[in-house]
C-alpha positions in Angstrom: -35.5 -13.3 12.0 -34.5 -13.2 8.4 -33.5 -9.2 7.2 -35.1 -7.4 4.5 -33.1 -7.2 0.9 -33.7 -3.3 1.9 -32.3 -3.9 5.4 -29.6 -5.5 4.0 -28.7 -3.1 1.2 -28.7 -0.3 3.6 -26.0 -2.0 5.7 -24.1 -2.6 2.7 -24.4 1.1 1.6 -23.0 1.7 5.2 -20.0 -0.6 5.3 -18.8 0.6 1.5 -19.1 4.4 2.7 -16.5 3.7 5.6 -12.9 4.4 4.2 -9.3 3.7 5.0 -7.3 7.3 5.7 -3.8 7.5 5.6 -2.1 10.5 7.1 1.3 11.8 8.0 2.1 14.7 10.5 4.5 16.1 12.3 7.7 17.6 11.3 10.5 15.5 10.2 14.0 15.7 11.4 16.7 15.6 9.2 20.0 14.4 11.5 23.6 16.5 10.7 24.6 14.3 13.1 23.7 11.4 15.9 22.6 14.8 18.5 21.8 17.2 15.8 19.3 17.9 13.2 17.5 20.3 11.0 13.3 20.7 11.8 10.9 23.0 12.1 7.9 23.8 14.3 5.2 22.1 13.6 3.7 20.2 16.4 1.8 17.8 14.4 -1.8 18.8 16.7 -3.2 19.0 13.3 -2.6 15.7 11.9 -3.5 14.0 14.7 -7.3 15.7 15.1 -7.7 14.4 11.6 -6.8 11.1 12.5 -9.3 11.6 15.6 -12.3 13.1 13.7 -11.7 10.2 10.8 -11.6 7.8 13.2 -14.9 9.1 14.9 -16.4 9.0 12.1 -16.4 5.2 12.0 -13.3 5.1 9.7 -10.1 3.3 9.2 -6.9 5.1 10.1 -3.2 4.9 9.8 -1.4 7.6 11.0 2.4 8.4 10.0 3.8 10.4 12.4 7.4 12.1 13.4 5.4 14.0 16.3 6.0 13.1 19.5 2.2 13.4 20.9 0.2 10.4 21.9 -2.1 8.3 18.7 -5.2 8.7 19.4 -7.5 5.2 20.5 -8.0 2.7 17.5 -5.7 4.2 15.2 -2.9 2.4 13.5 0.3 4.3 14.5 3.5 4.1 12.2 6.3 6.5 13.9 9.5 7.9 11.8 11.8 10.5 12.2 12.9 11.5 8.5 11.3 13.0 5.6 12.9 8.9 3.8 11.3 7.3 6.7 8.3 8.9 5.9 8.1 8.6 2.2 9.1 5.0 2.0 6.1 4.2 4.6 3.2 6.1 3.0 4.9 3.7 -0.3 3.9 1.2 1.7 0.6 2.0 2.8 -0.8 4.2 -0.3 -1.9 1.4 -2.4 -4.4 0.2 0.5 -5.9 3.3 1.6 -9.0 5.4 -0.1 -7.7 8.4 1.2 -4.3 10.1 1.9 -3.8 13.1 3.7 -0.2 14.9 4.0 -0.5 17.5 6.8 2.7 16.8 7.5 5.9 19.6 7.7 8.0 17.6 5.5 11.6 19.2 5.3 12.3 20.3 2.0 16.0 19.4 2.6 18.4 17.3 4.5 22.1 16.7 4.8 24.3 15.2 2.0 26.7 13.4 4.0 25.4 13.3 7.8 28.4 12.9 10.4 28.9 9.4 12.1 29.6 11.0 15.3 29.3 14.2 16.9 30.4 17.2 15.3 33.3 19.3 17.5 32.9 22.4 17.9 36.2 24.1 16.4 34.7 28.2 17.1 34.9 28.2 13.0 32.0 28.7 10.5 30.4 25.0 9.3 29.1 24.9 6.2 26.8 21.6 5.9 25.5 20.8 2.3 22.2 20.3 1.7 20.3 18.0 -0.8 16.3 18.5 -1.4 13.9 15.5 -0.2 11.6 13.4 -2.3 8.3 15.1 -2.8 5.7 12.7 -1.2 2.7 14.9 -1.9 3.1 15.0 -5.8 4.3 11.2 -6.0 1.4 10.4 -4.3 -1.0 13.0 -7.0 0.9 11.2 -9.9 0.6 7.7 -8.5 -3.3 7.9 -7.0 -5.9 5.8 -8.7 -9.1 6.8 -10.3 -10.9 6.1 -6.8 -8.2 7.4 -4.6 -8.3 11.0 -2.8 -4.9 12.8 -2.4 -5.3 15.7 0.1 -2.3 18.5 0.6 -1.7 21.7 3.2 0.4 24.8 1.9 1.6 27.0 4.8 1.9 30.0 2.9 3.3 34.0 4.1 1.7 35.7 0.9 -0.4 35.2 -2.0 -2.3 32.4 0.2 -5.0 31.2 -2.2 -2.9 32.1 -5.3 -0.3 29.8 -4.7 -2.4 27.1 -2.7 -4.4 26.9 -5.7 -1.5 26.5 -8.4 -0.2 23.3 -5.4 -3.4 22.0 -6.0 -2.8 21.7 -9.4 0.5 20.6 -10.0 0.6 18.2 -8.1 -2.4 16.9 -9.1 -4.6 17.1 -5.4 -8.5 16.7 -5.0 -8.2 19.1 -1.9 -5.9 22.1 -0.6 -6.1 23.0 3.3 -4.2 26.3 3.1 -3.1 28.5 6.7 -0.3 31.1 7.0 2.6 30.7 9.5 0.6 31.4 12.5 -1.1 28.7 12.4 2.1 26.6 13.6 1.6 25.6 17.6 -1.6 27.5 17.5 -4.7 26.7 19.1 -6.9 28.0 16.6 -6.9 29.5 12.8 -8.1 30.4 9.8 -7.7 28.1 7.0 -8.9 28.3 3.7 -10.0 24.9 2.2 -10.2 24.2 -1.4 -11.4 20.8 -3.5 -10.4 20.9 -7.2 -13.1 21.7 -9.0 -15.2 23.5 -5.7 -14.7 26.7 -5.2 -13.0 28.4 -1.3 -14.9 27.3 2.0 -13.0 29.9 4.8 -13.0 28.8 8.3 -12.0 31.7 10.5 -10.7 31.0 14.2 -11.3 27.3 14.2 -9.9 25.1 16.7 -8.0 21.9 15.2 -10.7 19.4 15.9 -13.5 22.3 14.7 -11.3 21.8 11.1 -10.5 18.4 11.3 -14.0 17.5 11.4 -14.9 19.9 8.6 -12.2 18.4 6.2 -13.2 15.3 6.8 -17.0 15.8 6.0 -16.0 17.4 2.6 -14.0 14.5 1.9 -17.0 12.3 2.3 -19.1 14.4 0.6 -16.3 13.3 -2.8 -15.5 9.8 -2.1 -17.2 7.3 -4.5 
């Protein structure tokens, strides 16, 4: 049975609306030395909902992770442990993907010189220096292409909006996910979601898959 050209164009429409999501989680782990390393809390339960609820939704998804948890079904996994590691994969997935999205706890520092072996303890102060980490989210807003969607988080413990808001800008995001610290390890949230040029959508009390599924309608609702 031959199709339609209607039939046809539909299924067309359909196929060119799925898209290819990259996203990081987890929090990265900077290593003083081979036992011991600078982290934080974040369990990553965010990052992997998104990649759930995108690949739900019928999309494509590669997911960067330093969390421990289990990938989800379908989902391309690419594991690291530093904020390097981390960088230098979404380098080499960015170019293919419509849509990155950082909800990752990158540390903002890591050790200059990291021991080779354990560090002794001596009962005497240690002072390790510390050199700041390459900022993914605003290489990725200065390298994006006209069709490409570069979504950000700010974990913020005042001036929430006011500061998400001046993220979004400089470094040059289509969307802001913005939650205050008690949203680390939590089971539910309020986060306050902004797109560029949109104004504030508030989701009060939300599980992570209730979000996840609502930030990744909106960024179908502004992918061309």
């Amino acid at each position: 049975m031959k199709e339609s050209p209607q039939r046809l164009s539909e299924e067309r429409n359909k196929t060119s609306s799925k898209m290819h999501f990259l996203i990081t989680t987890g929090g990265t782990r900077e290593y003083i030395d081979p036992v011991r390393f600078i982290s934080n809390a974040s369990s990553g339960r965010m990052g992997y909902a998104l990649a759930g609820a995108a690949q739900k939704a019928g999309h494509r998804v590669t997911l960067i992770s330093a969390s421990d948890l289990q990938p989800p079904v379908g989902v391309e996994f690419v594991g690291v442990d530093s904020a390097a590691e981390m960088f230098k994969a979404v380098k080499n997935f960015f170019g293919k993907c419509d849509c990155l999205i950082m909800a990752a706890a990158v540390a903002d520092y890591s050790p200059v010189r990291p021991a080779k072996s354990k560090i002794k303890s001596s009962g005497k102060p240690l002072t390790i220096k510390l050199k700041p980490t390459a900022d993914i989210l605003k290489w990725a807003g200065e390298h994006k292409k006209k069709d490409q969607i570069v979504v950000g988080f700010a974990l913020e413990d005042k001036k929430l909006r006011e500061r998400a808001e001046r993220k979004l800008k400089e470094k040059n995001l289509d969307m802001i996910i913005a939650n205050a610290p008690a949203a680390i390890d939590a089971e539910k949230s309020t986060v306050a979601i902004k797109i560029q040029k949109g104004g504030w959508t508030k989701m009060e009390n939300a599980g992570k898959t209730t979000i996840a599924k609502r930030v990744i309608s909106l960024i179908e609702s502004i992918h061309t």
